[in-house]
N, C-alpha and C positions, 0 to 999 in steps of 0.2 A: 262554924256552921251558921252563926248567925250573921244577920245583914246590918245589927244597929250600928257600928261604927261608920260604914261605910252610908247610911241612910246620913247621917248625922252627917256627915262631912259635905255630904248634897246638900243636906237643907241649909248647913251653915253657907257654903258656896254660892249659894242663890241666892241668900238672904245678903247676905256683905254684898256680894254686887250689884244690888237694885237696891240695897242704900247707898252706897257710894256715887249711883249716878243720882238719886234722887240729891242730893247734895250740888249736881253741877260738874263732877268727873266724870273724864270719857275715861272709861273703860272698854278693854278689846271684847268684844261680843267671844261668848262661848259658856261651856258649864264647866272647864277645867277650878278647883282650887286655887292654881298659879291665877294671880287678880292681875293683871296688869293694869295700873292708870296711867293713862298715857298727859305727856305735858307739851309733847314737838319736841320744841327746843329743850338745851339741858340746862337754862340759867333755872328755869324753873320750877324744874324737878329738882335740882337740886337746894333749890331753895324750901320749897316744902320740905324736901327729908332734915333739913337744918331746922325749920320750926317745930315739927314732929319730935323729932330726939329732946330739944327741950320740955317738950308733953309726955315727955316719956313712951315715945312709940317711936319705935327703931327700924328703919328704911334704908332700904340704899336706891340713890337711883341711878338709872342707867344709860350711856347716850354714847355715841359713836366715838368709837368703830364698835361697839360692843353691839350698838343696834346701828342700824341703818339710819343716814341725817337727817334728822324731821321726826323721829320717832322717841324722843327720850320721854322715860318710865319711870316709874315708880313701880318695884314688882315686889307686890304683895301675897302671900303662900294663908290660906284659912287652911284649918286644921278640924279635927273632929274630937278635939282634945280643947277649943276655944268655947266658951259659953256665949249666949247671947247677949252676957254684957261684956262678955271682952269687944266683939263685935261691934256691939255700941258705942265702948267706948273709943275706938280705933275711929267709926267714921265721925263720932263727936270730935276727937283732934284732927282727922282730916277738914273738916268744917271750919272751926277757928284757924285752922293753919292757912287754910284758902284765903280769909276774908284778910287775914295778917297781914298775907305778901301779896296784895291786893289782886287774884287773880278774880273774874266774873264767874 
């Protein structure tokens, strides 16, 4: 009957996504959980998910034919089971991982 899991899972889902772009990732517009960060191409997504896993945060990314050419991911899932420092600490290593494999 109650609604706090479900509150929580919004608030967390808003909150990761307006820091992730606050960071410099495009992110797919919407309020879903499913984060998609987009990178185009796949050299690059897949490069982050390789500097990530060394930070200890685990990605897969994703690129054609699985998505359409031009559009390769990074798809990230928030949960309402994550705290605001897991949060934190996920767009803290998306941040170094950026500056890493030198994207802008």
């Amino acid at each position: 009957q109650s609604t706090e899991l479900r509150d929580k899972l919004m608030e967390n889902t808003r909150y990761f996504r307006e820091k992730i772009a606050e960071i410099g990732l495009d992110v797919l517009p919407g309020e879903h959980p499913i984060v998609p960060v987009m990178f185009g191409e796949a050299q690059p997504a897949v490069n982050m998910a390789n500097a990530l896993l060394e930070k200890g945060v685990y990605v897969i990314p994703f690129s054609f034919p699985v998505v359409p050419k031009g559009k390769a991911r990074i798809r990230t899932q928030v949960s309402a089971a994550h705290s605001k420092e897991d949060l934190d600490f996920a767009v803290e290593k998306f941040a170094e991982a950026k500056a890493e494999i030198g994207l802008s």
